[in-house]
Every structure is written in C-alpha cells, then in structure tokens.
C-alpha positions as CSV (number, residue, x, y, z in Angstrom):
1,X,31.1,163.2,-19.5
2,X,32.5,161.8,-16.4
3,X,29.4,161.4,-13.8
4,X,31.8,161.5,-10.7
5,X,33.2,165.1,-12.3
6,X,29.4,166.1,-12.6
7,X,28.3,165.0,-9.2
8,X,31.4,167.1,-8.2
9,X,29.8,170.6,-9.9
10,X,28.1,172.8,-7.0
11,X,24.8,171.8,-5.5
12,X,21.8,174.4,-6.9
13,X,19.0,174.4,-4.6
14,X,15.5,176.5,-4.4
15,X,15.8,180.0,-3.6
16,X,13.2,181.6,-1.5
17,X,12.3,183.4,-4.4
18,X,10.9,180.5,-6.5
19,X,9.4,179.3,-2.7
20,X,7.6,182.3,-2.5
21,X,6.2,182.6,-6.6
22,X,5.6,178.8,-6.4
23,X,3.1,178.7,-3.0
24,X,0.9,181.8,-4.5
25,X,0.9,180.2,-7.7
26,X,-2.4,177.9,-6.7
27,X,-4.3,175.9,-9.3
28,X,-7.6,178.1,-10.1
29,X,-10.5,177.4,-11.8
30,X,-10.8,179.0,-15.1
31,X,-13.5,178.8,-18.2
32,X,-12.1,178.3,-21.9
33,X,-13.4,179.9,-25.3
34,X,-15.4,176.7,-25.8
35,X,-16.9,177.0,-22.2
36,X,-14.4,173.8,-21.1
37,X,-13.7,174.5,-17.2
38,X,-10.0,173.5,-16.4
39,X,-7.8,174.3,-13.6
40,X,-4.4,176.1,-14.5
41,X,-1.3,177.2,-13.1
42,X,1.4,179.7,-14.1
43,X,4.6,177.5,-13.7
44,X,5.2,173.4,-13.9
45,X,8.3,173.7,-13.4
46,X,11.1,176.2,-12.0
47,X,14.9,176.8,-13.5
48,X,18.0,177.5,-12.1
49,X,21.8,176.9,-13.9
50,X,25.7,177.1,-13.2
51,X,28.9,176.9,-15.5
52,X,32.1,174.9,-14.5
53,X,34.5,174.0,-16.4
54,X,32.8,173.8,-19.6
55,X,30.0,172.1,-18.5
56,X,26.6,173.8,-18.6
57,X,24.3,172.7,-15.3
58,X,20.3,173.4,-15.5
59,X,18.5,172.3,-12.0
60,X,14.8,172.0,-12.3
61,X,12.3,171.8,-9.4
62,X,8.9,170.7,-9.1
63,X,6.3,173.1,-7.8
64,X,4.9,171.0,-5.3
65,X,7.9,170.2,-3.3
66,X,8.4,174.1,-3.4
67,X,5.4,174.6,-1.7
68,X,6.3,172.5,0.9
69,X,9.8,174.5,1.7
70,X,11.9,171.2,-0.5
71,X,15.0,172.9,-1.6
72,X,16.2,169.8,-3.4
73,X,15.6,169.7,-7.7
74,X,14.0,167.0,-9.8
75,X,16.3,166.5,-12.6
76,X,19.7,168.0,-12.7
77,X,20.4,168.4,-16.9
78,X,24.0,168.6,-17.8
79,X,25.3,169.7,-21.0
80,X,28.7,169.8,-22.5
81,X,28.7,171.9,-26.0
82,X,32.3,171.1,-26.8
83,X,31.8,167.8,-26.6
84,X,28.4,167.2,-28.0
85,X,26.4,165.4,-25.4
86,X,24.1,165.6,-22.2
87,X,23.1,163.8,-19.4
88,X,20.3,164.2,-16.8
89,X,20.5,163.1,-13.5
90,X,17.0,162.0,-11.9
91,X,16.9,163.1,-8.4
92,X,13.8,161.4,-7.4
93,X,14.9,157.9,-8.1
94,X,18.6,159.1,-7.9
95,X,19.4,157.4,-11.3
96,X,20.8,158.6,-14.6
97,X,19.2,158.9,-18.0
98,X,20.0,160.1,-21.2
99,X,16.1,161.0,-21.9
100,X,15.6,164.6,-23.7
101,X,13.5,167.0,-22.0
102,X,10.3,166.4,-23.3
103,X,10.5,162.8,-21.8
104,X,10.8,163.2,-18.3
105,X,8.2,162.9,-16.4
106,X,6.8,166.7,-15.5
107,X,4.2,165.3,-13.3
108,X,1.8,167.7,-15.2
109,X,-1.9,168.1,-13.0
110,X,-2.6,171.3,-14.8
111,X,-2.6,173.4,-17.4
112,X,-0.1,176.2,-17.6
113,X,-0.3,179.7,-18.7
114,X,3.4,180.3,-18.8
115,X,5.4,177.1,-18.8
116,X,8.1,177.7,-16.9
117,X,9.9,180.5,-14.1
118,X,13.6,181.5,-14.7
119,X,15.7,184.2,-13.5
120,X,16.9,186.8,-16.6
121,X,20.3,186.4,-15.4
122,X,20.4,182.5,-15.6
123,X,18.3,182.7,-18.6
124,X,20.8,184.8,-20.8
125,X,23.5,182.4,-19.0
126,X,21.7,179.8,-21.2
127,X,21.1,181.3,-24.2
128,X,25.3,182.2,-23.8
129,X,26.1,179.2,-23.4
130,X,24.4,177.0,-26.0
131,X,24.6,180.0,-28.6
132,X,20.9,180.0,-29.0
133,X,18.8,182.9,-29.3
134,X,15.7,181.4,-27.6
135,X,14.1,181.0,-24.6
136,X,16.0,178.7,-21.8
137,X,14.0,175.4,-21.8
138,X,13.6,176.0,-25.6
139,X,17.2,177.0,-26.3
140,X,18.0,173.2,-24.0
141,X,15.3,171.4,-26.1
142,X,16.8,172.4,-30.0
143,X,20.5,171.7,-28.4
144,X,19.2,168.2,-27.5
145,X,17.2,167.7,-30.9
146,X,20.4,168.7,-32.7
147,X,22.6,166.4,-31.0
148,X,20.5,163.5,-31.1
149,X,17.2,163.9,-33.4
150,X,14.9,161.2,-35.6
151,X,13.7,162.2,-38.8
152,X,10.0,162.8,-39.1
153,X,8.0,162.9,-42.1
154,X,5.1,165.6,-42.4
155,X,2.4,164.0,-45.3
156,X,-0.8,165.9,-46.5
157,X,-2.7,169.3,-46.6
158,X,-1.2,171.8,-44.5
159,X,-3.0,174.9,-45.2
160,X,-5.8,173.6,-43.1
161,X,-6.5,175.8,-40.1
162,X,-7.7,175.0,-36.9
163,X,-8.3,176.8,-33.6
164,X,-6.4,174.8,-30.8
165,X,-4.1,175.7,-27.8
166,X,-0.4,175.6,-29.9
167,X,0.9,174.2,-26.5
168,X,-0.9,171.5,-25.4
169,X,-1.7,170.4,-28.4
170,X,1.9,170.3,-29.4
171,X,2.8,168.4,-26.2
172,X,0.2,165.9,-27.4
173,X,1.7,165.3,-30.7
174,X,5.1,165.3,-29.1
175,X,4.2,162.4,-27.2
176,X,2.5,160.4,-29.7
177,X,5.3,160.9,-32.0
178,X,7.7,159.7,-29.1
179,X,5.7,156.9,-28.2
180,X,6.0,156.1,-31.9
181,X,9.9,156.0,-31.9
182,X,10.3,154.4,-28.7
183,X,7.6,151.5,-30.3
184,X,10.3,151.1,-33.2
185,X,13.6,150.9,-31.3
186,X,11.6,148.1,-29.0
187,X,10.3,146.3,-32.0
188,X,14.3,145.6,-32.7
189,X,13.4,145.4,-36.7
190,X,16.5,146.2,-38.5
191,X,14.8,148.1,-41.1
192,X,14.6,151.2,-41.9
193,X,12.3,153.6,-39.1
194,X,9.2,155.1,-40.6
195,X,7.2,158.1,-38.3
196,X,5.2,160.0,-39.9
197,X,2.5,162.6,-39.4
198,X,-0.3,162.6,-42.1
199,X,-2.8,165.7,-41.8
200,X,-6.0,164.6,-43.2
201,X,-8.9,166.8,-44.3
202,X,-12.6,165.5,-43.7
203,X,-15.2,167.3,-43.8
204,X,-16.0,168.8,-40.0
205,X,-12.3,167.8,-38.9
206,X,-8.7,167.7,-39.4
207,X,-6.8,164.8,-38.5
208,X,-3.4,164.6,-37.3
209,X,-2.2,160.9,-37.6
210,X,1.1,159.9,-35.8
211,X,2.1,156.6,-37.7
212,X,4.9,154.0,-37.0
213,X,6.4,150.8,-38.0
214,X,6.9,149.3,-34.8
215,X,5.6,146.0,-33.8
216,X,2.0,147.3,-33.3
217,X,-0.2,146.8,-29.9
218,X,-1.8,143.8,-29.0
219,X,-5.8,143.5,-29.1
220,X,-5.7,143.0,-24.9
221,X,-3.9,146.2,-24.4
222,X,-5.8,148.2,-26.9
223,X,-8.8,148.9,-24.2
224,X,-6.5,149.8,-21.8
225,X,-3.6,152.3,-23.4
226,X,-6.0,155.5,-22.5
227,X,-6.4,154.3,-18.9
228,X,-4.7,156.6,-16.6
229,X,-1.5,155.0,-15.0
230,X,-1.4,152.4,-17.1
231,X,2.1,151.8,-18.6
232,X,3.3,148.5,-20.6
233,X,6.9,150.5,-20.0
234,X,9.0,150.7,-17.9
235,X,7.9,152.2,-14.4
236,X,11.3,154.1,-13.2
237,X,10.6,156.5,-16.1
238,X,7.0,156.4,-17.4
239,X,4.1,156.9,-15.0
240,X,1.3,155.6,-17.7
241,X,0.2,159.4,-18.0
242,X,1.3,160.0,-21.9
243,X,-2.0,158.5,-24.0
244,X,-4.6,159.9,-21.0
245,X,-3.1,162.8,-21.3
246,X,-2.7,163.3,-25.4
247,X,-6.8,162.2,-24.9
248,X,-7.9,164.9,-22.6
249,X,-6.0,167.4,-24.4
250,X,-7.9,166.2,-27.8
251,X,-11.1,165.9,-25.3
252,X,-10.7,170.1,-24.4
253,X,-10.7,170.9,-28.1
254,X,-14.1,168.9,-29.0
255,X,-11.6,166.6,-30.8
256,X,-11.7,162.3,-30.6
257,X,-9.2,160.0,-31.1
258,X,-8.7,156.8,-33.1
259,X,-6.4,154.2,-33.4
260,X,-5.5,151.4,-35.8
261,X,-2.8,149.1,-35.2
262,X,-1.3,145.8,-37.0
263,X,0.9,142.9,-34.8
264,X,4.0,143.0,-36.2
265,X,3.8,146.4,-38.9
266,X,2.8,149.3,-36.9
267,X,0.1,151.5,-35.1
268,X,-1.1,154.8,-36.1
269,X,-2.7,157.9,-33.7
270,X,-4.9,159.9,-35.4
271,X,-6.5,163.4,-33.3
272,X,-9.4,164.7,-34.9
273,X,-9.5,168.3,-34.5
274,X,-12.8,170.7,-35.9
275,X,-12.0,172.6,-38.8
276,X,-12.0,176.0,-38.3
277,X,-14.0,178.2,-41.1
278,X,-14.3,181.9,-40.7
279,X,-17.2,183.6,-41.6
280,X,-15.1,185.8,-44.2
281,X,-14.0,182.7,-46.1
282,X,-17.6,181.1,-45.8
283,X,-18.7,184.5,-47.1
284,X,-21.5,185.0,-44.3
285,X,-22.5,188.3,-43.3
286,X,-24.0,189.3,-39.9
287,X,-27.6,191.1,-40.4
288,X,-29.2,193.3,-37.8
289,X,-31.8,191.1,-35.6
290,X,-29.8,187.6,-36.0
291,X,-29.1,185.9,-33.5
C-alpha cells in the first residue's frame, strides 16, 4: 500500500453523535461480585470506516478528545484484502506503524462494559468487507492475526474453571504473550521462537504462565517492570502501562503474579487465579439455619 494513495482517501472525523454518547458516558463508580470498587465506562474507543478503491479505512477516536469537541481520530487503520496487508497511521505522533490492534496504545483508565461504539451501518460495512461474520473491531483483529500471526502453544489442564472477567483477563494474557514475542524478535536469536502458555493446577489456584525464549530481564529491571510508566521500550509506542496493568487486572480477581527469568534463555509470567469449586461438585448442601 502506497501511503501517499492512503493519505489521499477522505478525512473521517467525529460526528456529533459519538460527541454527544461519549460526554454522558462519565467514569462511575461501581462495586464488583468480590466487593472490588472500580470505576467503568461504556466505550474506550469509538469507530467510524470508508471504502475507496479497494482499500478498507477504520478511524478510531479516543473518548477524551470527544469530550472536549476534538473531531480529529487516534489511529487511522487501513486495510487492503486483495492484497493482504495493513497499515495504521498514528495520528497523535503523526507516524506510521504496522502494530496490530491489540498493540496500540488505548490509553485505557477504566474498565469498560461494552468495548467499543459503532454505527450498524459502518459495522456491516466491515463485516462486508473483510468477509467476517463478527463484530467490527473483532472481525479487524482475526484479519490481522491471519495475515500476520505467531504460533502459540497451549500446555496443561484445561478443564479447570475459574470465575474471572473473560475481557480483562484476556487483555492481560494478550499482553504478556505479546511482550513475550516482542522479547524474542529483540533477543535477535536465530533459533527457533518458543511462547507458550502452561495452565497449572495447585491447590487454591490456577496458574496461567506466559513463557518465552527471549533474552530474559535483568536483575535491576526486575523491581521495576510493574511500576507504572515504566518502559525499557521504545517511548513513541509503549507508555510503560502493559505489566501494571496485566497486575491490577490479576489484583481485581484476588489473583498474584510471579515471575522467573534467566539472562540469556527466557522469562516466564505466571497469573495465579482462585480455583473456582461449586458447591454441586464439592457435594455441599445448604441446611436451614446456616449461615
């Protein structure tokens, strides 16, 4: 894909719609099942999408700069299907990247209840498009995995069940895992990549450990990967936001974290999550009078 021919494609801005949804949309206070308190949104992030001459253009725009009448997107995702490819175009430090979705920076403060806001019409325009029955930042996501994905090997029990926010806590092992890849290809080893996740089954939890070959972290940075901010990468595109995060999502489901890594073989993430046992498979019965 030609930049020049994709800067060319018609400007999307905010409509006053997504101005309107996105200033009543205020974080609010609200308790969790396990009496956690967190503040939550509706929407991080707000859609909008043309097609021109084969190319497929997705604008997204932050919530925040809605709020304060910005008409301008983020990140303006381009995709070609004939041709195989995409390209994003980062608005806020007007500079490309050819980073998937899930590893731009969403500037998440919140938690979110529905992800994402999107017109129907631009939404089947999408789903059209790409030739994917899902939903539109979904339907972008597997396009992008397809075109250009890393094997991931899944090790251990996995009839284990846990209660947990599918979400969040799949945003959390999306980030360790690409943390893990992006470890490798800076290691420059020629071998062969290894990621893995290895559930483990211990008695009051279930682990989920995210484990690479890369060239491991070094003791002075080991206190300091969970500080907030704090980034050994590159600053353009990574805010320091990804292990703080992955921890305060673990944190909000009573969970811990540990970490064990080797200079020169590897690191490995593992989230400890509390088994989940009903009271039909511990056979326990409720009696009248118990409290």
């Amino acid at each position: 894909m030609k930049k020049r021919a994709l800067m060319a494609l018609p400007k999307l801005t905010a409509t006053d719609e997504m101005k309107q949804i996105a200033t009543s949309d205020l974080p609010r206070k609200e308790k969790t099942d396990y009496g956690y308190v967190r503040e939550v949104c509706e929407y991080y992030t707000y859609l909008r999408c043309i097609k021109q001459d084969g190319i497929l253009k997705v604008a997204f725009f932050f919530p925040e700069h809605l709020r304060l009448d910005g008409s301008n997107p983020a990140y303006e995702v381009y995709l070609d299907k004939e041709k195989r490819q995409f390209i994003t175009y980062n608005s806020l430090i007007q500079k490309w990247c050819e980073s998937k979705l899930d590893r731009l920076d969403w500037k998440r403060q919140y938690w979110y209840t529905k992800a994402y806001w999107i017109s129907d019409e631009d939404e089947t325009s999408i789903q059209a498009y790409l030739n994917i029955n899902k939903k539109a930042v979904e339907a972008i996501r597997q396009f992008q995995q397809k075109y250009r994905g890393v094997s991931v090997d899944v090790l251990g029990d996995q009839d284990e069940v846990i209660l947990a926010d599918v979400q969040h806590l799949g945003e959390a092992v999306y980030n360790l895992l690409t943390n893990a890849h992006e470890a490798f290809l800076v290691s420059g080893k020629t071998e062969k990549e290894i990621l893995q996740i290895i559930l483990h089954s211990e008695r009051f939890y279930i682990g989920f450990e995210i484990r690479d070959n890369g060239n491991g972290i070094a003791e002075k940075e080991r206190q300091k990967i969970f500080y907030p901010f704090y980034t050994s990468k590159n600053t353009n595109n990574n805010w320091g936001m990804g292990l703080y995060y992955v921890r305060e999502i673990v944190k909000g489901h009573f969970g811990m974290m540990k970490m064990e890594s080797v200079p020169g073989e590897g690191t490995s993430f593992c989230m400890m999550i509390p088994r989940y046992e009903s009271r039909k498979r511990l056979n326990l019965k409720w009696k009248r009078g118990e409290v």
